[in-house]
N, C-alpha and C positions, 0 to 999 in steps of 0.2 A: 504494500500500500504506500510505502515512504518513496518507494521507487517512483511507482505509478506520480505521485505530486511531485517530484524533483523531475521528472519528464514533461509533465505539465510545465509547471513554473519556467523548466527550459526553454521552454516552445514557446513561452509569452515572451521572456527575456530576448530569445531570436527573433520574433517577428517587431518587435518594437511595442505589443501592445502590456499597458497594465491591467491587470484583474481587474479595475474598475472600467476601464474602456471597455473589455470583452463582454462583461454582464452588462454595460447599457448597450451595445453593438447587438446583443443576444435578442436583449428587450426588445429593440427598435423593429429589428428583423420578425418576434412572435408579432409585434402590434402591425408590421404591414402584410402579415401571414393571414392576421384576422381581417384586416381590410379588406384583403383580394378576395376570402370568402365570402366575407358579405354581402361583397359588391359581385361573386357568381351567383349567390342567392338568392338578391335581388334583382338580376339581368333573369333569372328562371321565372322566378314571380313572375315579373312585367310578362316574360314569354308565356307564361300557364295563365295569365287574366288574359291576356289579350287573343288565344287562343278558344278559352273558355268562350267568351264574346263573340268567336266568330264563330263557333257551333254553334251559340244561342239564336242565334242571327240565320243562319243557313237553314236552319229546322223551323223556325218561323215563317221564313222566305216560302221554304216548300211547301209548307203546309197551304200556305197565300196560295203559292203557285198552281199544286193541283187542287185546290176546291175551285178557282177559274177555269182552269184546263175543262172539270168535269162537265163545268154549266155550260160550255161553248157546243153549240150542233153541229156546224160546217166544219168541215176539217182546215178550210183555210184560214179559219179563224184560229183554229190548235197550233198552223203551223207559221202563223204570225206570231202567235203570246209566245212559242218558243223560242224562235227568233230573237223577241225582247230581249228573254229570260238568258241567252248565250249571249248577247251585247253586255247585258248589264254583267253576267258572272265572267266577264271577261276583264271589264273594269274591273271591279270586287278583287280581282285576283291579283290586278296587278297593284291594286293599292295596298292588298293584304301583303304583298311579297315585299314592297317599301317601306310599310310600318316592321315588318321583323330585320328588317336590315337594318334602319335606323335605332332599334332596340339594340342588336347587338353591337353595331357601330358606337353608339355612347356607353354598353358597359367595356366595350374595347379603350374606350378611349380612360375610363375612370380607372380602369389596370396599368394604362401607360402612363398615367398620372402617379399612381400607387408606386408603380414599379421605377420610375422616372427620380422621384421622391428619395425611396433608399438608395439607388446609384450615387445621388448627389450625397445622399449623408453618410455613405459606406468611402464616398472617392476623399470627401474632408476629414474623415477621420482614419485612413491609412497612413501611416508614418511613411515620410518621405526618404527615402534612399538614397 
């Protein structure tokens, strides 16, 4: 065990850092360990609401959709309303694919922030050679 800590204590001595730099270096590193999961958890969130939303939505839509479908006699009337119904889920899709992009695009960017963060406080607090 005496060994074990005179190996230790070596290794700090060589690298230039003191016990007190390395436990707050430790700290700094678990507190942006917790940031970056939070900020995963919260990029999942927003993806499981926003998700949720659009199957609440879609099941509505269709519901909308064939109770008209049934009431129409003429079939060109059917293949008008479906018509619509591919215009507009056309849109719908491509707005749905911009909102999840822009979701993970800002929690990309709040991890480059995170991550950005410790680089500067890991690059000021290495001893200089």
């Amino acid at each position: 065990m005496q060994s074990l800590r005179r190996t230790i204590q070596g290794s700090i001595r060589m690298t230039g850092f003191t016990s007190d730099q390395l436990v707050a270096s430790s700290k700094a590193t678990a507190t942006a360990m917790f940031a970056l999961a939070n900020q995963a958890f919260h990029g999942c969130e927003q993806m499981i609401q926003f998700n949720l939303h659009a199957a609440r939505q879609a099941l509505t839509e269709s519901g909308s959709y064939w109770s008209e479908t049934l009431s129409y006699k003429a079939p060109e009337q059917v293949v008008a309303h479906h018509t619509k119904l591919l215009q507009s889920s056309t849109e719908k899709a491509l707005s749905y694919g911009g909102q999840l992009v822009a979701i993970a695009s800002n929690t990309h960017a709040e991890w480059l922030k995170i991550v950005g963060s410790q680089v500067e406080l890991h690059s000021r607090s290495l001893p200089r050679f």
